[in-house]
Structure formats: structure tokens, C-alpha cells
LOBA-873955 format. One line per 8 residues: number of its first residue (from 1); their letters; for each residue z, x, y of C-alpha. Coordinates in Angstrom, 3 decimals. Each point is the difference from the previous one (the first is absolute). Layout:
% LOBA-873955
NUM) A) Z,X,Y ~ ...
% end
This chain:
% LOBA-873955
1) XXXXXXXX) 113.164,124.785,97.299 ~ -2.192,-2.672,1.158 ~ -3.360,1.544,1.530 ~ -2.612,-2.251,2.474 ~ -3.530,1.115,0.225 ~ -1.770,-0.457,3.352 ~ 3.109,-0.258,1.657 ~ -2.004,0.387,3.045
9) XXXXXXXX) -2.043,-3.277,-0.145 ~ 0.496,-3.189,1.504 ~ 2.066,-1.197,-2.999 ~ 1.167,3.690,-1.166 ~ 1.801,0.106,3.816 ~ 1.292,-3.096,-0.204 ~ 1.890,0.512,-3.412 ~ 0.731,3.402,1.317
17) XXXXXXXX) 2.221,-1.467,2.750 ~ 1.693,-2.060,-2.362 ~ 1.141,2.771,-2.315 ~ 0.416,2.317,3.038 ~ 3.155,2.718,-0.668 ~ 0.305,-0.907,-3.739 ~ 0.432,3.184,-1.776 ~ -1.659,-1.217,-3.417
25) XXXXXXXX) -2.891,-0.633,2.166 ~ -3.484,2.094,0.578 ~ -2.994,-0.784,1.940 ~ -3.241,1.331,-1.586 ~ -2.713,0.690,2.599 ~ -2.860,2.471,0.222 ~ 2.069,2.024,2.407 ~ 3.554,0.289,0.257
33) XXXXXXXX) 2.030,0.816,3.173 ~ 3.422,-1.034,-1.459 ~ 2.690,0.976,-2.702 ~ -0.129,-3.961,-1.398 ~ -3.976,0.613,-0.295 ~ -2.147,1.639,-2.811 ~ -4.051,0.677,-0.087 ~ -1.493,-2.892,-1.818
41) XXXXXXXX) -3.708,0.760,0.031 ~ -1.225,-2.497,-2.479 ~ -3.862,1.667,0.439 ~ 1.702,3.614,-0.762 ~ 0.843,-1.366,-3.759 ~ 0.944,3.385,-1.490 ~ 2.870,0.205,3.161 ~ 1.667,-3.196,-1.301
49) XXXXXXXX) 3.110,1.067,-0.509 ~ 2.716,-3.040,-1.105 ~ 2.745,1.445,-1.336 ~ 3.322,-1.195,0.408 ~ -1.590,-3.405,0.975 ~ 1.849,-2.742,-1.159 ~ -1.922,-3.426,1.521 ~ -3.318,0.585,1.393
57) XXXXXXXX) -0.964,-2.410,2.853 ~ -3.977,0.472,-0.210 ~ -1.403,-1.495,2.812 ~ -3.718,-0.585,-0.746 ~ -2.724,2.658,1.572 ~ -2.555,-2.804,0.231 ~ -1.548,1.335,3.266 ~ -3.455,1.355,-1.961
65) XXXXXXXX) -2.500,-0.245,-2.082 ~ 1.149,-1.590,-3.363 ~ -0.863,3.414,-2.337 ~ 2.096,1.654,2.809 ~ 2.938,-2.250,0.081 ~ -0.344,-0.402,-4.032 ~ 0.536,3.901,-0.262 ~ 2.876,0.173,2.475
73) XXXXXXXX) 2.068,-2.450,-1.579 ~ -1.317,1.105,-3.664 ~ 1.704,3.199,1.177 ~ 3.584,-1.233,1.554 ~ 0.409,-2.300,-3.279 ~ -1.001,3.513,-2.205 ~ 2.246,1.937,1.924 ~ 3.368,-2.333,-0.328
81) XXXXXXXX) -0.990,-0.127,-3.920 ~ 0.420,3.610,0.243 ~ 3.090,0.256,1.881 ~ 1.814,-2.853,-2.096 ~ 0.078,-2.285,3.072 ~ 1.837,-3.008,-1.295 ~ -1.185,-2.751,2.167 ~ -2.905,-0.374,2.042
89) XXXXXXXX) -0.016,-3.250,2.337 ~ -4.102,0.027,1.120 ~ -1.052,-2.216,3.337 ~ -2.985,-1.710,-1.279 ~ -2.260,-3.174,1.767 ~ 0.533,-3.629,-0.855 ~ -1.637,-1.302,-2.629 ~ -1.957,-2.046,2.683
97) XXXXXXXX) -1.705,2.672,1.264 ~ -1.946,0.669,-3.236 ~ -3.173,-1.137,1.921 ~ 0.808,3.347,2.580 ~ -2.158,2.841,-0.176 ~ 3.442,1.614,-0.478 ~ 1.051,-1.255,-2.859 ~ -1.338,1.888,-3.133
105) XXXXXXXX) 2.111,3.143,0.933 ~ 3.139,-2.089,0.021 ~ -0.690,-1.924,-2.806 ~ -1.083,3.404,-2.036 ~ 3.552,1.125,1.053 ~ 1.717,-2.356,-1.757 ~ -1.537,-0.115,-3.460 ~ 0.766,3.883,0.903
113) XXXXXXXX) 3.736,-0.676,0.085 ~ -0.062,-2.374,-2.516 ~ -1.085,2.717,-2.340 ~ 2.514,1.977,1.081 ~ 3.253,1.089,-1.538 ~ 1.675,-0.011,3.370 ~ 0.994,-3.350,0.662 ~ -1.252,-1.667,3.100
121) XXXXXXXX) 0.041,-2.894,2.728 ~ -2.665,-1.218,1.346 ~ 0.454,-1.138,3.352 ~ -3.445,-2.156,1.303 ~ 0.296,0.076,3.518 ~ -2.102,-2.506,1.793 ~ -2.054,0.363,3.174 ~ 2.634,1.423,3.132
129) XXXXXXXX) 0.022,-2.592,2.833 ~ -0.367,3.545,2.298 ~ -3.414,0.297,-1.269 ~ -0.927,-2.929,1.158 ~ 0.900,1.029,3.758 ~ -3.141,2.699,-0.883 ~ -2.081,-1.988,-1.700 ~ 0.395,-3.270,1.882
137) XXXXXXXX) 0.727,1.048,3.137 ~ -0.970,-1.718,3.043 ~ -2.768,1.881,2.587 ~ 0.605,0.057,3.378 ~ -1.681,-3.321,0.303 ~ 3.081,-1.558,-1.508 ~ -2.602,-1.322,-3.116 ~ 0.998,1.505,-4.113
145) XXXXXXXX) -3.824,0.304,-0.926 ~ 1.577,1.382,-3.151 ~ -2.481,-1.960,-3.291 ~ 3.020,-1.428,-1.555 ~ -1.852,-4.061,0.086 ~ 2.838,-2.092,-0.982 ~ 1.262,1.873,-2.752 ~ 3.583,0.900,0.366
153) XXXXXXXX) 2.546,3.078,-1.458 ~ 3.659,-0.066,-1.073 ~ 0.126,3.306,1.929 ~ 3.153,1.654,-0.584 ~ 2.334,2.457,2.640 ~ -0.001,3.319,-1.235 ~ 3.449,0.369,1.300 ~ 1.227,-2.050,-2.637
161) XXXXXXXX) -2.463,1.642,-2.641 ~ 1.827,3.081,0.794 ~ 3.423,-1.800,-0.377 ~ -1.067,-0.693,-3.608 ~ -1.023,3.647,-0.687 ~ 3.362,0.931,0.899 ~ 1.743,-2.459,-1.986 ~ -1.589,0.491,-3.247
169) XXXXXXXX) -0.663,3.451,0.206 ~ 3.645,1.019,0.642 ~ 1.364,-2.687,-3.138 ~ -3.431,0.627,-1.787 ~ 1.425,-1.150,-3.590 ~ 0.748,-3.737,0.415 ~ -4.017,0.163,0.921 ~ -1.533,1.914,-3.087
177) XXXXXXXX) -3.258,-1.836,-0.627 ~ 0.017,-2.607,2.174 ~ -3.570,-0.590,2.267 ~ 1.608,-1.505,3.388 ~ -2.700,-1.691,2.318 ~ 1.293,0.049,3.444 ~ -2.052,-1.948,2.627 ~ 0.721,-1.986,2.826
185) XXXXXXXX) 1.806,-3.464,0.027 ~ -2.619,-1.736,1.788 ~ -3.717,0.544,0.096 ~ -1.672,0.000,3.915 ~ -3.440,-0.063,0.740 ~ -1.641,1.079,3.199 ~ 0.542,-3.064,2.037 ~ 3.846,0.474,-0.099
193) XXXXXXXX) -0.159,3.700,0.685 ~ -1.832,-0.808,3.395 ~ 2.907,-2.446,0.526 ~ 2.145,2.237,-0.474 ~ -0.755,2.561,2.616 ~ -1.673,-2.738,2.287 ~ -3.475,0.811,-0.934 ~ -3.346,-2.037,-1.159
201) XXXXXXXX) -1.239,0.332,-3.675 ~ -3.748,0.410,0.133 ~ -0.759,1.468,-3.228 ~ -2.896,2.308,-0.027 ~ -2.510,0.657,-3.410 ~ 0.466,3.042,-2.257 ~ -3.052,1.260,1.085 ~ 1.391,0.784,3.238
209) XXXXXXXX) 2.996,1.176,-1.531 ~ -2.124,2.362,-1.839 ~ -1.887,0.984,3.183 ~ 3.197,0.612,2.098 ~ 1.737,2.253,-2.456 ~ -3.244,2.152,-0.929 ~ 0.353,2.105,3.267 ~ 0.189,3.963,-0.406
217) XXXXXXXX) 3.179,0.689,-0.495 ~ 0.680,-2.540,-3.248 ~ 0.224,1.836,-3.507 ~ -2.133,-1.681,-2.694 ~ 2.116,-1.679,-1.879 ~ 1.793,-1.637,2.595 ~ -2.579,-2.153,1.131 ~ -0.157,-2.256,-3.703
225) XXXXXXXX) 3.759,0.487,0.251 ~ 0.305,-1.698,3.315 ~ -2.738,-2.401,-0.679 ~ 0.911,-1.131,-3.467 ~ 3.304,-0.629,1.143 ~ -1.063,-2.763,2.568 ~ -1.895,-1.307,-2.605 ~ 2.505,-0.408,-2.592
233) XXXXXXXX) 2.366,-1.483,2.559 ~ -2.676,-2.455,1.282 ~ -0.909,-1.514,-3.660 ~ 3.380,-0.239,-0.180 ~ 1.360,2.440,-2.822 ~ 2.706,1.240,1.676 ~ 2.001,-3.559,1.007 ~ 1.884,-0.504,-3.050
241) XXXXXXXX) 3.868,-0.026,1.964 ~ 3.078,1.811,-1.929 ~ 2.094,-2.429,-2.179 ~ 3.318,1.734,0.484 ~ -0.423,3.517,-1.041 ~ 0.168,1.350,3.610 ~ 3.166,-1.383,0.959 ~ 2.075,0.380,-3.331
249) XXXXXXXX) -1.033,4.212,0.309 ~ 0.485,-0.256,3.601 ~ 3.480,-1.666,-0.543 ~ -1.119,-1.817,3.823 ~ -2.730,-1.984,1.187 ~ -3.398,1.718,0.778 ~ -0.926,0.963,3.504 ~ -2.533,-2.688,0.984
257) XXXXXXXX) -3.591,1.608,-0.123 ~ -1.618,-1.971,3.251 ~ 3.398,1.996,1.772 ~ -0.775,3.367,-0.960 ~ -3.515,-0.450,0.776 ~ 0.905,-0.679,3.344 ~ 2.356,2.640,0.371 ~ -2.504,2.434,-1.344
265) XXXXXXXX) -3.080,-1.546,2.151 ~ 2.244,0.871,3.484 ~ 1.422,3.182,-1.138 ~ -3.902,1.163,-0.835 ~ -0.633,-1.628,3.555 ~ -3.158,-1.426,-1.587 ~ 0.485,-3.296,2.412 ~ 2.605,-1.709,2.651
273) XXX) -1.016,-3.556,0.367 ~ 1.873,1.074,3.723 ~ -2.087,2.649,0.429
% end
């Protein structure tokens, strides 16, 4: 049986879809509706309950504070130990982003697996080209104030992250031990998303950033998330572009980032250069 934890998420979903009716699949989530689903409460550790898990496809709980992500994924790993899981394919961060405030967790995750005696993959997802329609989005004033200075991103379409999930976690073998880092073809910068949905780039400080995303109803830690993430993106850590490995997984050519930044821009109805 091959299990996904937080089948619910953005990515979760999308590999859901792809593995929809499959009856060696389950969908771990902290509540269950469904025969294909099963509770998957990674902050309830003692209710971890693996067994007859073949493949685990642990999709990272990042969203937290590190000692609360640590613990969560300390406990998932524990748990497949326990069960005799016999292949856990994780969904790490891009070796890029070692200069995000999210990176310890991830990077504590896999010298976790690596001292594991389950064997692993290591899948380092880059930065999705749909966050970028959030974090780069234009105002109503048709301007991205987003503090990205010239730096650019080989942003990445989390549709085909999720294509890669499926892929390796359903023929996990022929990927025992291999670190894949999956990022986008091309690195953009904020100038050519602005082109691409007909907007101006007038790139704002990090200060403001700061300011803007400090209202009431932001949780603490999302505020150096958010922050640290233009940051790392405008020095410029996150342009390095993909030399191939994409593709070959993908068996097709990437969807093109600056596309599916559009796509997602007009489908959050952030801005209509008609409008």
C-alpha cells in the first residue's frame, strides 16, 4: 500500500487526483470522510498507526515553528520504522533555499532519513510558480510592489512537482537514495512577471514587506517566513535553473513558470490589466 500524508494540501490534492481510484492507494489526513482515507495526525504521535504501509509519500509539515515541524516529522519517520515501511519518498526544499527561514526543518529531515533503515528519496522541490501569484501579486494599481530587486527564481509548477511524487512513489525502488532537485527551467525575476500579466514592476523594500504582512491576523512565524523568502530570492539564492532533472522524471517538458503564474494570478482575480 502506498500511503500520502496531507493529502489535503496544495500538493497532497494534487497527487491525490493523480492516484485517484487506485486501490493500493490511501490518503492520510487529520480527518477522514472516505474508505481510500486514514487519520494521519502527525501531532497525535502515539495514533500513528502505519501498518500495512508499503511506500510512504511524506509530504513535509513545514507550516510551523521548526521544534514543531521537527517533532511531527521525527514522529511519521518513528512510526514507519515501527511498522516496517519499506520506502519512504520525503518532499524536501531545494538546496537553494538553504538561506530560507524554512530550511533547518527540512534539512534536519534528511540527515533523519539518512539515518534511517528505511530507505528513502529525497525529492527537493523548489519554490511553486503558484506562490508567486500570492506573493508577487499585482494590487489593484496594476504595480508588483513585491521586494524581489532584481533577483530572480527558477520557480517551479507544483503540478509537475506532484507528477514526480507520483512517479517515484508508485516505482519507489529504481529511486532508493537518490536526492532529486526539481526547480524550474528558467529563472524570472519581477520585471518579467509584470510582463507577463501586463503589469509594472516597482519593487517595494522589505521593510514594507514587513509592515504589510504584520497586520492582526498573521501568525508569528509567518512574517520571517514571508519576509526571508523575498530576501533570499532578491540576493539571488534561489536562480540556479534545473540542468535536466525535471524533464527526464517528468518524461515531458516542464510547464513554463511565467504561464502558471499567470494562470494562477487571474484565477485568484488578484488583477485584469482589462479591468
Amino acid at each position: 500500500m502506498l500511503l500520502i500524508t496531507g493529502a489535503s494540501g496544495g500538493l497532497g490534492s494534487l497527487i491525490a487526483e493523480k492516484l485517484a481510484g487506485r486501490a493500493d492507494v490511501r490518503l492520510g489526513t487529520r480527518r477522514p470522510t472516505g474508505p481510500d482515507q486514514l487519520r494521519v495526525d502527525f501531532d497525535d504521535p502515539d495514533g500513528l498507526d502505519f501498518s500495512g504501509v508499503r511506500t510512504l509519500l511524506m509530504i513535509s509539515a513545514g507550516y510551523g515553528e521548526d521544534d514543531t515541524v521537527l517533532a511531527r516529522h521525527e514522529a511519521a519517520i518513528a512510526a514507519a520504522e515501527r511498522a516496517g515501511v519499506r520506502h519512504i519518498v520525503y518532499t524536501s526544499l531545494t538546496r537553494e533555499g538553504d538561506h530560507l527561514p524554512y530550511a533547518l526543518a527540512h534539512r534536519w529531515t534528511e540527515r533523519r532519513l539518512a539515518a534511517s533503515p528505511v530507505p528513502a528519496t529525497v525529492l527537493r522541490n523548489g519554490l511553486y510558480a503558484e506562490l508567486l501569484a500570492a506573493l508577487a501579486a499585482p494590487g489593484p494599481d496594476g504595480r508588483i510592489t513585491a521586494p524581489l530587486g532584481e533577483g530572480r527564481i527558477a520557480a517551479v509548477a507544483r503540478e509537475d512537482l506532484a507528477e514526480v511524487a507520483v512517479r517515484v512513489a508508485t516505482d519507489p525502488a529504481p529511486h532508493a537514495g537518490q536526492t532529486y532537485e526539481l526547480v524550474g527551467e528558467h529563472a524570472v525575476g519581477g520585471a518579467d512577471l509584470a510582463a507577463a500579466v501586463d503589469a509594472a514592476y516597482a519593487p517595494g523594500t522589505l521593510a514594507q514587506a514587513r509592515a504589510a504582512l504584520s497586520g492582526p491576523g498573521s501568525v508569528g512565524f509567518q512574517v520571517p517566513m514571508l519576509v526571508g523568502t523575498y530576501s533570499a530570492i532578491a540576493a539571488g539564492f534561489l536562480a540556479t535553473p534545473d540542468t535536466g532533472t525535471l524533464p527526464t522524471l517528468l518524461g515531458h517538458p516542464p510547464r513554463p513558470a511565467l504561464q502558471v503564474y499567470a494562470e494562477a494570478v487571474k484565477a485568484n482575480g488578484a488583477w485584469s490589466a482589462a479591468a
